[in-house]
C-alpha positions as CSV (number, residue, x, y, z in Angstrom):
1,X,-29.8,-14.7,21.6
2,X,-29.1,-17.0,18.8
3,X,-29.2,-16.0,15.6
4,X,-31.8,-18.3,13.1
5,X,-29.7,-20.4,11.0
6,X,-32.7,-19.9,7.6
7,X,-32.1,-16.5,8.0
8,X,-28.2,-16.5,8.1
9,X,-28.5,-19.3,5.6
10,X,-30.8,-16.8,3.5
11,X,-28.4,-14.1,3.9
12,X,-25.1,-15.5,3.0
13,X,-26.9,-16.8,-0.4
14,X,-28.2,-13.7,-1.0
15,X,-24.2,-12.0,-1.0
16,X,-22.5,-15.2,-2.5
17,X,-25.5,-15.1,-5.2
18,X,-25.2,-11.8,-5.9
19,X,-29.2,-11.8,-6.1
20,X,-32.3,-12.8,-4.0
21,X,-33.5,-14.6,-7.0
22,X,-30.1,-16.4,-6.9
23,X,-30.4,-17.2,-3.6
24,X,-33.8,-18.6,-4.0
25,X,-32.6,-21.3,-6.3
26,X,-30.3,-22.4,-4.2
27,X,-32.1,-22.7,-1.5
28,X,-35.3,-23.8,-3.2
29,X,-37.3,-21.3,-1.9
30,X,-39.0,-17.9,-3.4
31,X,-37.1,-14.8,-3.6
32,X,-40.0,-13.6,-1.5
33,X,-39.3,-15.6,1.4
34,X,-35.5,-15.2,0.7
35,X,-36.2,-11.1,1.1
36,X,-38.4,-12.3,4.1
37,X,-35.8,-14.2,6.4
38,X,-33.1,-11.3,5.6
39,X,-36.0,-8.5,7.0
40,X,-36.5,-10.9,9.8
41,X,-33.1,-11.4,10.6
42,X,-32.3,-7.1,10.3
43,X,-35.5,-6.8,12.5
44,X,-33.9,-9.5,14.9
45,X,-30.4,-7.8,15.1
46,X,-32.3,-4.1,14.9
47,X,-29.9,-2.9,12.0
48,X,-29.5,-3.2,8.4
49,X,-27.5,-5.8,6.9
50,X,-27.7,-5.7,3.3
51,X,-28.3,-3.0,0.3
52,X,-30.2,-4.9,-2.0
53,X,-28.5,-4.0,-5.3
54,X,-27.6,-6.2,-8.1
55,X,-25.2,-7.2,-6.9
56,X,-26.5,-7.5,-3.3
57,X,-23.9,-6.3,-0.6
58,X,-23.7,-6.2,2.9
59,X,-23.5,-3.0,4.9
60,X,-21.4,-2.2,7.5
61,X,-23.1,-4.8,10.1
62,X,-23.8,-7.2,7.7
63,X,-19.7,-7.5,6.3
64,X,-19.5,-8.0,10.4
65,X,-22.0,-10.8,10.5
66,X,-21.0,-12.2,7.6
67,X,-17.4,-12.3,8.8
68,X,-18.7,-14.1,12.4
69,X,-21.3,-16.7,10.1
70,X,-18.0,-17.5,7.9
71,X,-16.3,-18.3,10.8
72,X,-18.6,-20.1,12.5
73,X,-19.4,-22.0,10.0
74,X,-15.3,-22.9,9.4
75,X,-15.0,-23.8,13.0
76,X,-18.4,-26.2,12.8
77,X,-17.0,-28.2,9.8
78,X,-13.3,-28.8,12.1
79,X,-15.0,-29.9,15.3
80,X,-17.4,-32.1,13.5
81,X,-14.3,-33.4,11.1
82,X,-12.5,-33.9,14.5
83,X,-15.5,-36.4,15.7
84,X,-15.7,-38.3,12.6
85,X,-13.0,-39.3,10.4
86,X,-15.4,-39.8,7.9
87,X,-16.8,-36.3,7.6
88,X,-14.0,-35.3,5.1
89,X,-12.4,-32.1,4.6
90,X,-12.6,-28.6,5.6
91,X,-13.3,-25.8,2.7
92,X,-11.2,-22.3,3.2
93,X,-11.6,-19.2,1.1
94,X,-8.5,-17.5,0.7
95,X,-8.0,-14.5,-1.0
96,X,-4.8,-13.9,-3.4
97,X,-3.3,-11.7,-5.7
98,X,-3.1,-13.2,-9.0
99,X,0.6,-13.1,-9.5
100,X,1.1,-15.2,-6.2
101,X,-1.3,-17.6,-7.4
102,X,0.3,-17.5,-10.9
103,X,3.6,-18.1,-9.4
104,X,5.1,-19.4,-6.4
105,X,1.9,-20.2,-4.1
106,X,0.7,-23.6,-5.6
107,X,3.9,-25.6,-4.9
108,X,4.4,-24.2,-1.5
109,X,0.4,-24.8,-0.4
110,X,-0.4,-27.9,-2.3
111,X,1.4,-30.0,-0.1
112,X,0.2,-28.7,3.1
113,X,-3.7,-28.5,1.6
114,X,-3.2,-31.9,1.3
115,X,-1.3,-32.9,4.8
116,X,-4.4,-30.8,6.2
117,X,-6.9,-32.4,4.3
118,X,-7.8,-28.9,3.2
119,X,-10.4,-27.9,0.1
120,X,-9.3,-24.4,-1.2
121,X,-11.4,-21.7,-2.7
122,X,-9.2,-19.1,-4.4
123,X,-10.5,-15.5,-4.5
124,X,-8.9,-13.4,-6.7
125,X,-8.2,-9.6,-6.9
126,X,-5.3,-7.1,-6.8
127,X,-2.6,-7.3,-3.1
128,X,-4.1,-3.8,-2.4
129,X,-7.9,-5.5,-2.6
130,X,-7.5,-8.6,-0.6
131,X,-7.8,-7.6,2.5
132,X,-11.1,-5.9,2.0
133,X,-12.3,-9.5,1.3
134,X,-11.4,-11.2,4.5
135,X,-12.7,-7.9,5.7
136,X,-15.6,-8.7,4.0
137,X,-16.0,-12.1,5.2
138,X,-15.9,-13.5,1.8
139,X,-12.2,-15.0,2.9
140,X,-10.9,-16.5,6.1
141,X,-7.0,-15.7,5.2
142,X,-5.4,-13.5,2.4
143,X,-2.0,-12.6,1.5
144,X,-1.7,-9.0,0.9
145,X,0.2,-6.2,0.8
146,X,-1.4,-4.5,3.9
147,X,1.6,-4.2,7.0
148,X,-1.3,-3.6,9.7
149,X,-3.5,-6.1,10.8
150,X,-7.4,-5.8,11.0
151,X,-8.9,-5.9,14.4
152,X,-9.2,-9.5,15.7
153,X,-6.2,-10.8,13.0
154,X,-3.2,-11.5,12.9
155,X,0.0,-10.6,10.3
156,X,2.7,-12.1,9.4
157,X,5.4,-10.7,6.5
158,X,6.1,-13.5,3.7
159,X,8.5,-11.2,1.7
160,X,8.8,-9.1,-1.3
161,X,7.9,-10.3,-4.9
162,X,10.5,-8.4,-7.5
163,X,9.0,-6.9,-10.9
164,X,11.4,-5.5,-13.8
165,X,9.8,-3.9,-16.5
166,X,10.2,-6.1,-19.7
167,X,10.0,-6.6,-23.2
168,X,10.0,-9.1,-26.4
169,X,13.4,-7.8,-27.9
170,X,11.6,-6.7,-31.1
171,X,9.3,-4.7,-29.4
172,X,12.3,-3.4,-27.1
173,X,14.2,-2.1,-30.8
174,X,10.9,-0.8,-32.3
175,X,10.2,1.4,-29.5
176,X,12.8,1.7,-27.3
177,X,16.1,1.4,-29.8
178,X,17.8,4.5,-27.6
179,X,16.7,2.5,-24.4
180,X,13.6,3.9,-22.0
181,X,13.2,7.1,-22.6
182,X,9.9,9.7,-22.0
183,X,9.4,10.8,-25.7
184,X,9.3,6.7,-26.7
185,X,7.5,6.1,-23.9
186,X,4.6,8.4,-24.5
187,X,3.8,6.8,-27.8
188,X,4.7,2.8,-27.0
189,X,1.6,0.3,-25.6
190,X,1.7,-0.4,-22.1
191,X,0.6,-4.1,-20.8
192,X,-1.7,-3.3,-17.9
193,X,-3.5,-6.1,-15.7
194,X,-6.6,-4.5,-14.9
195,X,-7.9,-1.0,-13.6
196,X,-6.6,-1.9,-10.2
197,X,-3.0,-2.6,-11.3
198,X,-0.8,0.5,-10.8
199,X,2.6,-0.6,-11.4
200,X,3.3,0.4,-14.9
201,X,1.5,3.9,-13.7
202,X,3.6,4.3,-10.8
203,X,7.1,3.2,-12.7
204,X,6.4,5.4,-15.2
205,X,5.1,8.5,-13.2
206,X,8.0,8.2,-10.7
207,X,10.6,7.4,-13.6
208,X,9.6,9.0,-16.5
209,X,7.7,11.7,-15.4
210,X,4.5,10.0,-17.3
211,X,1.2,10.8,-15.5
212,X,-1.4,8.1,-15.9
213,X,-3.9,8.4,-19.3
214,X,-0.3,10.2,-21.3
215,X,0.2,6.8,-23.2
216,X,-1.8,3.7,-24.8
217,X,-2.3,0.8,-22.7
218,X,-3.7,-2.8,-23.2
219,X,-5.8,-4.5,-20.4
220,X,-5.0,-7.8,-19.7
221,X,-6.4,-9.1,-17.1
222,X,-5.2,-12.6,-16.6
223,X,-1.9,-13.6,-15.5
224,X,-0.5,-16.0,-18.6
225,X,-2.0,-14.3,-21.4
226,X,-0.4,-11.1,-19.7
227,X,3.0,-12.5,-20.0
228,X,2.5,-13.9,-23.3
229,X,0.7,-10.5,-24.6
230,X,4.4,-9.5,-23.6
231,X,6.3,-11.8,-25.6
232,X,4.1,-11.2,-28.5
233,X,5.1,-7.1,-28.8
234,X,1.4,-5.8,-27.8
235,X,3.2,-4.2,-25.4
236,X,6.1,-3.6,-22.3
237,X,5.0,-4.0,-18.3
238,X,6.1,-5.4,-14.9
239,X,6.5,-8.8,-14.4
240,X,7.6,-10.3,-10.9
241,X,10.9,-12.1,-11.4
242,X,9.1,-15.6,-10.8
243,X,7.3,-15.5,-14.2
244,X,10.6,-13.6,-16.1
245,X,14.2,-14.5,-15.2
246,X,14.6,-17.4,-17.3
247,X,12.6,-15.9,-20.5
248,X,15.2,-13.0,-19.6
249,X,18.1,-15.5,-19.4
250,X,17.0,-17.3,-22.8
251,X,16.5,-13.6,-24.4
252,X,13.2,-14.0,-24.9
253,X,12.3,-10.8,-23.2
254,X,14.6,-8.0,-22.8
255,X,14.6,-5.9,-19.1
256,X,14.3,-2.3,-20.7
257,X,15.8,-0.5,-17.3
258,X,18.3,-2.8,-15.6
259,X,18.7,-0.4,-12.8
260,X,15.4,0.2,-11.7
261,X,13.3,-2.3,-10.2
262,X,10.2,-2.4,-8.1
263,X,9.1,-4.6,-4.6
264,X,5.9,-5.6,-3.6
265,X,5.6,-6.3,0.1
266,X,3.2,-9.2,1.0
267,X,1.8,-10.3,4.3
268,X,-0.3,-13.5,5.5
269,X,-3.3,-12.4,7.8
270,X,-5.8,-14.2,9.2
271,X,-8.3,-14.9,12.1
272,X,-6.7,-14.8,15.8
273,X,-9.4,-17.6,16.1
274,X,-9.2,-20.0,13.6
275,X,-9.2,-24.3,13.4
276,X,-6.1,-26.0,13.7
277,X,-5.7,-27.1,10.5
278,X,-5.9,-23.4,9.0
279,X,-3.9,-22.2,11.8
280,X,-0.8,-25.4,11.1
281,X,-0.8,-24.1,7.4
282,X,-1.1,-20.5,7.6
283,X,1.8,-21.3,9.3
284,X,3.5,-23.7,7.7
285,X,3.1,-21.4,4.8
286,X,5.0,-18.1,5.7
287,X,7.8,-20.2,6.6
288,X,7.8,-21.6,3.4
289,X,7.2,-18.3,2.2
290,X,9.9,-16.6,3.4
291,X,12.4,-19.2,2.3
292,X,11.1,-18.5,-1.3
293,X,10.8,-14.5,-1.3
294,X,13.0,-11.7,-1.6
295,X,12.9,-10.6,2.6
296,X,11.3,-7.8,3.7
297,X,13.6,-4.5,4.5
């Protein structure tokens, strides 16, 4: 059985839209017929394949389907780029947290992008959510900071990213002239990337005894204005040692427990069956990686 390309084609604009009306304007059809090839393709494949909410998501079968048309589609564009030297380059969605991207990624994968004649499409979430979008098909690699692999991937470790809780010194002798204590810490604003980041929560918990929701927090949720948030005095959080150790070294922020540090593991995964060109910089990359990262214990 082969499965329609309309309705696939109607399907994946229906997830990457977020709507059947968006998917009708981009495939200049009506949101009707949109609704009509998904039906038709669900009837074809006897299961249902997406929960039409705004936005519109695949079930269970349809995160499978969408993984296999991703695929498919990445595999397509190589063989046909491998016939015609004119057909240009291949377009990969990778998923990454927003510190690696902010950090250390862009000079290790810009070169080989390049030598592979590679278009990117960064997605963007927390380590602990990027696996559920290659899971999701909406990637075909990730880095995250998942040890096991999914079934039909593979996983290799890159190494550990190093955060130190910091501060802009004047913040640091505002709140913290004693050093990090509990009673100061319950009262002084904590920088916090979004509502998926728990770093500051689990530092303070484990450290402090500070159970999440004890003390005022900002939401930042973009990697440079997070750091400079931090070297204005809004608040004190974890920064990886990438983005710190030479506004540490200048004293421009202040590490408020010297001791005390925390490691985020990260690991490249991606498709046992992928092209050649994904598959030469995938690895390419956690070689690169793992001459750049802290190794993992």
């Amino acid at each position: 059985m082969q499965i329609d390309p309309r309705r696939s084609a109607a399907f994946i604009a229906a997830i990457d839209g977020g709507s059947l009306e968006a998917a009708a304007f981009q495939l200049r059809i009506t949101p009707s017929a949109v609704s009509q090839r998904i039906s038709a393709l669900e009837q074809e494949l006897g299961t249902p394949l997406l929960v039409r909410t705004r936005p519109c998501r695949p079930t269970a079968p349809g995160m499978r389907l969408l993984q296999f048309l991703r695929r498919r589609a990445l595999l397509e564009q190589e063989f046909m780029a491998e016939r015609d030297s004119e057909a240009g380059p291949v377009r990969v969605a990778l998923a990454v947290n927003n510190d690696t991207l902010a950090t250390w990624l862009l000079p290790l994968l810009a070169p080989l992008l390049v030598a592979e004649d590679l278009l990117v499409e960064f997605v963007l979430d927390n380590q602990g959510h990027t696996f559920a979008l290659l899971e999701q098909g909406q990637a075909v690699a990730c880095i995250s900071g998942e040890a096991e692999p999914m079934r039909g991937c593979t996983v290799e470790p890159l190494g550990m990213m190093r955060y130190r809780m910091v501060a802009a010194p004047a913040f640091a002798q505002r709140w913290f002239p004693q050093g990090l204590d509990r009673d100061a810490a319950r009262r002084a604003p904590v920088m916090v990337f979004d509502r998926k980041d728990t770093l500051q929560t689990q530092f303070l918990l484990q450290h402090l005894g500070l159970p999440e929701g004890s003390y005022p927090f900002h939401y930042v949720p973009a990697s440079d204005p997070y750091v400079q948030a931090i070297r204005l005095g809004l608040g004190y959080g974890m920064l990886p040692l990438e983005q710190c150790a030479d506004l540490l070294a200048a004293g421009a922020l202040v590490d408020l427990a010297p001791d005390l540090h925390v490691d985020v593991p990260l690991y490249w995964h991606a498709w046992r069956i992928q092209p050649a060109r994904l598959e030469r910089m995938g690895a390419a990359l956690v070689e690169a990686a793992r001459g750049q990262l802290l190794p993992i214990a």
